[in-house]
C-alpha positions in Angstrom: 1.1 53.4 -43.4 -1.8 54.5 -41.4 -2.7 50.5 -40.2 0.8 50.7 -39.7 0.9 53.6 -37.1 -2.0 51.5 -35.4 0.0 48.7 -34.9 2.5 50.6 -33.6 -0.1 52.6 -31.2 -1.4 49.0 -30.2 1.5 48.1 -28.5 2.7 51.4 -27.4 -1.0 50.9 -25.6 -0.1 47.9 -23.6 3.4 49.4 -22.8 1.8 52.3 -21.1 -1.0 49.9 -19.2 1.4 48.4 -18.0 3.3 51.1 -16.9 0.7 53.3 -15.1 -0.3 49.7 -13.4 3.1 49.8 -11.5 3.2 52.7 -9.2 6.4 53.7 -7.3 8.3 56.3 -5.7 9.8 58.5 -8.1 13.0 57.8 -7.6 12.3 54.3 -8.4 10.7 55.1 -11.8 13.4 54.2 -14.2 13.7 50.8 -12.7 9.7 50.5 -13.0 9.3 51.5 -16.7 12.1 49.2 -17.7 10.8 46.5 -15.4 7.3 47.0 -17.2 8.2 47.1 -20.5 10.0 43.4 -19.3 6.6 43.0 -18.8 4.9 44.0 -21.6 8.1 42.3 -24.3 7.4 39.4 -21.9 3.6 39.4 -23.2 4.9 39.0 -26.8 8.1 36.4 -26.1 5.8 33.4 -25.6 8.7 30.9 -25.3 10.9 33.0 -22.6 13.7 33.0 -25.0 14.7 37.0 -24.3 13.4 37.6 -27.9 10.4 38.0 -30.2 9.9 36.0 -33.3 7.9 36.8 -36.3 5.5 34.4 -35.1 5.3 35.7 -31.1 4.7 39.1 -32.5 1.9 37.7 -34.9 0.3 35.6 -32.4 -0.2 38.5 -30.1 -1.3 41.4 -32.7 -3.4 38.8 -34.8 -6.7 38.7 -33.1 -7.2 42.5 -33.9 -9.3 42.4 -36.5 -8.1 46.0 -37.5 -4.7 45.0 -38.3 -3.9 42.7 -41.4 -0.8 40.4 -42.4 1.1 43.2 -43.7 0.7 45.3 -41.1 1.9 43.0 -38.9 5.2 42.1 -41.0 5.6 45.5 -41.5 6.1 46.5 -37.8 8.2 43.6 -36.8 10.5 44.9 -39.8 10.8 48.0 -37.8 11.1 47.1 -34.5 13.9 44.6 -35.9 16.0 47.2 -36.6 19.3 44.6 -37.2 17.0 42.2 -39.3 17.8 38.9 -37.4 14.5 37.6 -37.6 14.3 38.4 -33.7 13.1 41.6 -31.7 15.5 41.6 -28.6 14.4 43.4 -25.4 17.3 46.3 -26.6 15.4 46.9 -30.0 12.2 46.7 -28.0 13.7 49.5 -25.5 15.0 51.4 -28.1 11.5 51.5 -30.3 9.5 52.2 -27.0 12.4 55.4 -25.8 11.6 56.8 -29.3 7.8 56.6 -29.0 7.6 58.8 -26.0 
């Protein structure tokens, strides 16, 4: 559970990067954090196709050396919280919302 939490705090990482790299007025905020973590989802859906596979997400995470196989599969099984086989930009909104 804790490589698990890593994971997790991996890509919570790069959502927040990216978030404090787009500054803007605050009433312009909202439209920046959800147009960063476009950003950020966009870093994990190599294809463009508005959704993460299990493959995406492992290509990504993979090259940590912290993180193993199961870690991996374990956090896509979380953020895929309707167990499609996919991570849609909605599951991926509703993971990051829950994190802060």
């Amino acid at each position: 559970m804790v490589k698990n939490s890593w994971v997790m705090l991996v890509v919570a990482t790069i959502i927040v990067a990216v978030q404090l790299s787009s500054a803007s007025p605050y009433h312009l905020k909202k439209r920046a954090t959800e147009d960063s973590d476009r950003e950020t989802f966009g870093e994990f859906d190599a294809d463009s196709d508005g959704v993460v596979s299990a493959g995406e997400f492992r290509d990504v995470l993979e090259d940590d050396d912290d993180f193993d196989e199961t870690d991996i599969t374990t956090s896509f099984q979380e953020l895929d919280t309707d167990h499609n086989g996919k991570i849609s930009f909605g599951e991926w909104r509703k993971w990051d919302d829950e994190e802060k």
